[in-house]
N, C-alpha and C positions, 0 to 999 in steps of 0.2 A: 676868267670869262668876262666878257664883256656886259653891257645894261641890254637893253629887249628890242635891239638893233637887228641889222642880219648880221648872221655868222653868232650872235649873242643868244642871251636867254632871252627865251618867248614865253612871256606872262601871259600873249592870249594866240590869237594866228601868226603875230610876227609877220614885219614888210603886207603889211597892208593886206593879208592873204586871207582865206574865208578860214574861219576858227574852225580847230582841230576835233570832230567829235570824239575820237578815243583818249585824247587828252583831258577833253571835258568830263569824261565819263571817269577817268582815271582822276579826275580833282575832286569830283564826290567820295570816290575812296579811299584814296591815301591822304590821312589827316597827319600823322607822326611816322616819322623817316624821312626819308629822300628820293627820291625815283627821279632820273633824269633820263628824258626820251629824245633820242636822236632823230629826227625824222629825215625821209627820204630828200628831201633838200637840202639836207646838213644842218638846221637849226635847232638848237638847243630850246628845251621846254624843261624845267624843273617842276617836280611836282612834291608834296608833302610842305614838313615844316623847318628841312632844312637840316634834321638831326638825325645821329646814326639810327636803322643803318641805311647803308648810300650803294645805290643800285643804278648803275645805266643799261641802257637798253637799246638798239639800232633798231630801227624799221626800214627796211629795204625797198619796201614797193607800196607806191602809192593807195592802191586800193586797199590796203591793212588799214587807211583810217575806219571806212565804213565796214569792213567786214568784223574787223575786232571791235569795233559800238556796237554793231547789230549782234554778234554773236561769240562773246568774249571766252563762255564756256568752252567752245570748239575751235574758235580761231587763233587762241596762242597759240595751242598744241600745233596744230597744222602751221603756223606761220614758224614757230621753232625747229619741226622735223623736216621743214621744207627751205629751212636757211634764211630764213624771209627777215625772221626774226633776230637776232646774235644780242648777248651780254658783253660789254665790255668791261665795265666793273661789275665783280660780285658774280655769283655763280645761277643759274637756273632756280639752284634749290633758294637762294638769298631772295632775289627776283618774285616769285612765288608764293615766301610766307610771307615778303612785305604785304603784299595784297591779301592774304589771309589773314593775317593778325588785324589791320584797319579793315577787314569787311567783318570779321567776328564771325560768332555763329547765330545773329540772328539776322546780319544784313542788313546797308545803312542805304543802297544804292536803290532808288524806287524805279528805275530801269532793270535792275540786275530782279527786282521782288518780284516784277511785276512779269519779267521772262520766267522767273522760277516758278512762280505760280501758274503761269501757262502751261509750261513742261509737265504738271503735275497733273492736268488732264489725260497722261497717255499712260499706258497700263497695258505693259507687257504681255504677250500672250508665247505660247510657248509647243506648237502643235511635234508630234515626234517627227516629221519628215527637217523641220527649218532645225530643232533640238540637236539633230548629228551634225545637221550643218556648220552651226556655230559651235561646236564642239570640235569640228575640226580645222576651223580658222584659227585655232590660236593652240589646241594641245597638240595638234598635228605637223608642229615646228617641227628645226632638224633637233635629233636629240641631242646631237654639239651644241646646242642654243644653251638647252637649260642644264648641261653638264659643267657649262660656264657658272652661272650664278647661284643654281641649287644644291644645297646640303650633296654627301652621298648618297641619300635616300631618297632623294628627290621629293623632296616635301614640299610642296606647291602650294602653302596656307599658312598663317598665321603662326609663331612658332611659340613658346610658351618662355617665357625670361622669369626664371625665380631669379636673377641679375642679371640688370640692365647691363652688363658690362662679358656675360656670359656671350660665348661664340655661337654659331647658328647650327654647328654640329648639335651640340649639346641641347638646346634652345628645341628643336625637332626633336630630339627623341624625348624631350622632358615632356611635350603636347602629346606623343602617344604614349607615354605612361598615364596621362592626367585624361586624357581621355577613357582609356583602358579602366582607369579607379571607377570613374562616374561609370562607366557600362556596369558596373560590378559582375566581375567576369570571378564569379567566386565556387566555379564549381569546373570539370574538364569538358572539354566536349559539348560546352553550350553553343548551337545554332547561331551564328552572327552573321548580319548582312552589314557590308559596305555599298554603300550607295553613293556612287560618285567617286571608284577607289582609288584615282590616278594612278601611278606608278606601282602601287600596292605594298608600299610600305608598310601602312596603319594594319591591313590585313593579315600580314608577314609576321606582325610584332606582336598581332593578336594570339595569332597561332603557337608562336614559338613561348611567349610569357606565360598566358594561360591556359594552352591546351585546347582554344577554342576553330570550333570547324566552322571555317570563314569563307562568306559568297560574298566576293565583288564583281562591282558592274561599273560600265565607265563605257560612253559615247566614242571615244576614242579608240581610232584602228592601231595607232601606235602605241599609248600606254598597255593596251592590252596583250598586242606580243611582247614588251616588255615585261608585264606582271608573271605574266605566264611563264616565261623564262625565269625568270628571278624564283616562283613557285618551282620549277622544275628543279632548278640547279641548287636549289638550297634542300631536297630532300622532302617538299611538301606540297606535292602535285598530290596526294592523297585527301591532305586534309585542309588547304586552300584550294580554292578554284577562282576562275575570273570571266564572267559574262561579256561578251561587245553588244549590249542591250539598253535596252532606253528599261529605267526600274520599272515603269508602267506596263509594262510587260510581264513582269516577276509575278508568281504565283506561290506558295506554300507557306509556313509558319517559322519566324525566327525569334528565336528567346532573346535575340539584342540585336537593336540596329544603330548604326551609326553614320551620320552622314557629315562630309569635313569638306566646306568649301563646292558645295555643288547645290544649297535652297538658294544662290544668286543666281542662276541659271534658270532658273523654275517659271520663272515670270509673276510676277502678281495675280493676273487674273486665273491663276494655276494653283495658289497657295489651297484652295479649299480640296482639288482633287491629290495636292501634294500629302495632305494629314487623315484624309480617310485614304488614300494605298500605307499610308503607314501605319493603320491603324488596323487595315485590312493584314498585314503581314507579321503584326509582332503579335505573340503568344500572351495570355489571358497576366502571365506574371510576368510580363516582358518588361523592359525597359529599351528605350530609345534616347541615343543624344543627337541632336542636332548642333554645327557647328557652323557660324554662316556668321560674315560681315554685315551688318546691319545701320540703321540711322538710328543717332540718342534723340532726333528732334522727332518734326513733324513725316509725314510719307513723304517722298520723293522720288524722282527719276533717279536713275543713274547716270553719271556724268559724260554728255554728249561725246565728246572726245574717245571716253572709253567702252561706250558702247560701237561708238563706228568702228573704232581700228584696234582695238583690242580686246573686248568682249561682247560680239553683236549676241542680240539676246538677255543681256545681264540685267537685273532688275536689283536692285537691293530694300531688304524689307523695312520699316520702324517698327519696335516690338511693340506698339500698337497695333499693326496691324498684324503680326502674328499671333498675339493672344487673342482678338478677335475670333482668327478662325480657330486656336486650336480649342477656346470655348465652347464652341460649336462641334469639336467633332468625334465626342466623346471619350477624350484623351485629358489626363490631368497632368499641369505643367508640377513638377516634385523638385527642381531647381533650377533657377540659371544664374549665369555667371556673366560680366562683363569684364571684358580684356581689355583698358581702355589703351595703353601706350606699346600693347605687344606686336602690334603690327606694324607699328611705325619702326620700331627696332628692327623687324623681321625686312623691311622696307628699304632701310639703311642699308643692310649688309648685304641684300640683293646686287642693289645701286653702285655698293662699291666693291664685288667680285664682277660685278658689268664692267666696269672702267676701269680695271686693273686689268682687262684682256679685253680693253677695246677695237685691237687690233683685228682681232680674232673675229668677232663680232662682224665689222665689216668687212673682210672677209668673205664672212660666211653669205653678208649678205650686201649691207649698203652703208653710207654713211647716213643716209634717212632712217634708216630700219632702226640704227643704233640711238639717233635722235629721238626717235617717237617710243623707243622704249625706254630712253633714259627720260624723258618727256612723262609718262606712265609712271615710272619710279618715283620721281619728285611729286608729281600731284598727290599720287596716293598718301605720301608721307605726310604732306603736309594736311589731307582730310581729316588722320589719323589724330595729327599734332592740335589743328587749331583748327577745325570747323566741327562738325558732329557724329563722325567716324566712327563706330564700334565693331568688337567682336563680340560676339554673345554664345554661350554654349546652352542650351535647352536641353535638360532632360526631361522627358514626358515616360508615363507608363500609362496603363488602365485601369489601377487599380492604385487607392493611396496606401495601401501598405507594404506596395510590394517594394519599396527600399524603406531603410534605415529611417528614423524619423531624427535624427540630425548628421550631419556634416561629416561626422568624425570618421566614418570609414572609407571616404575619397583619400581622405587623407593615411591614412594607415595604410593602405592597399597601395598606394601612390610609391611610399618611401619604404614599404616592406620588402627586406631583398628578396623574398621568391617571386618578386615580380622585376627581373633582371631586364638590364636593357635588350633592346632587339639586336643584333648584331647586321653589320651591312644591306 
């Protein structure tokens, strides 16, 4: 390559041209690596400090300078699933944690702080009419979508890796057994609600390990003839059932509630009516686990990009702000747990049963469709890896005795074989 010529590298606008905002914006944050940006005139812009690793980038369309400076959270995504954007060296996922690793988790860029701190004025709300709606923008896919990249069981959440090197079959059922421990499902026939039961897995596996009489509920028109089917043909339309109801709706007493991947949905300004219905529904010696993606830092939005095209509605909590309310709502928190790399794992193996039948995928739908989900795969992986990404599982009860006063029986119930895996 040549010096900061044309057709060479551009140390500022290059050929006399007005200086680049998203480049500028792009020199405040990559300090270590290489990021070379192709811009839509062909000139070369090198950014970082020259060492691995080394990521190019194309920009296709003019207008990407200002849209990606004004709003870089939402405009890769969209400039990448709309082709706008292309890698030439180095992959999406390479591309992505460059800019994560030199932004860190507490943020160097006082444009990027100063939009984040904006963002943090808005606060989800969640009324039941828009609730189904966004619930079936994205679980209402074809079910060839997620036949493609999920487990057999279709487990749609965070999987649990006693090894990091463990497959995602395994990885799914090891999260409902580990689950199943914390509910302490220690008796037959104990009342259990799923709230939020997608496909009804968790439900399935409740019923059949420990004998428990299981009500799931789920927004979804199509997980729910799925659950229901899967309950019929395995023998326990008796003793699973499955609601198409918003939980706010639910009325009666259950000795165990669990919910797996559905308090992101809830909205923020929701959290206080979310933990008195739950509080209002579990039994005097009940126990509940909550199981939800959350932030290790401060509150926050959820990530523009995936809230437009892939989870409109979705809020994610800081367990600040859910001990807040659940100090408030007469419920005591009795454990919780952080999963810090399990989802990034669970993330990976998505991402690469997606592109081992990408064919498929477009196909079914588009070569966008396939973009902005593999788009969605990387970012989340890398929230996971290198910004402040958690899983957190909350158990709460009403009473502080009503579980074990230490640890030891998650685990024994967990690896005891009368607690057999669920089958298909």
């Amino acid at each position: 390559m040549g010096g900061a010529g044309c057709g060479g590298v551009s140390t500022g606008g290059g050929c006399g041209k007005k200086k680049m905002l998203f480049i500028a914006l792009l020199r405040s944050i990559v300090r270590v690596g290489s990021l070379r940006v192709i811009d839509p005139g062909g000139r070369s812009h090198l950014v970082g400090d020259g060492t691995a690793p080394a990521v190019t980038i194309v920009l296709k369309a003019r207008r990407l300078d200002y849209l990606l400076a004004l709003n870089p959270a939402l405009s890769l995504g969209e400039a990448y699933m709309d082709g706008l954007l292309t890698i030439e060296d180095g992959t999406l996922f390479d591309f992505l944690a460059l800019l994560a690793r030199n932004y860190g988790t507490l943020g160097k860029s006082a444009w990027l702080s100063l939009l984040e701190r904006l963002s943090r004025l808005l606060k989800q709300s969640n009324p039941l009419g828009r609730a189904r709606r966004n619930v079936a923008f994205h679980y209402d896919l074809s079910d060839r979508l997620y036949d493609i990249f999920l487990d057999r069981d279709r487990q749609y959440s965070c999987a649990y890796f006693r090894d990091p090197g463990d497959d995602l079959e395994k990885a799914q059922q090891d999260k409902m057994r580990h689950l199943a421990a914390k509910l302490l499902l220690d008796r037959p026939r104990l009342r259990v609600l799923d709230i939020g039961s997608g496909w009804g897995g968790l439900a399935l596996h409740m019923a059949k390990a420990a004998g428990a009489d299981v009500t799931g509920v789920t927004l979804s028109v199509e997980q729910h003839k799925v659950s229901e089917e899967r309950a019929r043909s395995g023998g326990l339309a008796g003793q699973v059932r499955f609601l198409n109801c918003d939980y706010r709706q639910l009325t009666g007493v259950y000795d165990r509630i669990v919910s797996v991947g559905m308090f992101e949905h809830v909205g923020k300004r929701n959290y206080r009516e979310f933990f008195a219905k739950l509080g209002g529904l579990l039994a005097e010696d009940g126990v509940a686990v909550l199981h939800s993606i959350g932030y290790a830092d401060a509150p926050a939005p959820i990530n523009p990009f995936i809230r437009k095209y892939i989870f409109p509605g979705a809020d994610l909590p800081s367990l600040s702000e859910v001990f807040a309310v659940v100090e408030k709502s007469g419920l005591f928190v009795t454990d919780v747990e952080i999963l810090r790399l399990h989802y990034a794992y669970t993330l990976r193996r998505w991402r690469e049963r997606l592109a081992a039948r990408r064919e498929e995928v477009v196909r079914l739908y588009d070569e966008r469709f396939y973009r902005l989900w593999e788009f969605y795969f990387v970012l989340c992986e890398i929230g996971f890896r290198y910004r402040t990404n958690i899983v957190f599982q909350m158990q709460v009860s009403k009473r502080l005795e009503t579980v074990p006063i230490t640890r030891d029986y998650m685990f024994e119930r967990e690896r005891a074989e009368a607690l057999p895996l669920a089958g298909g």
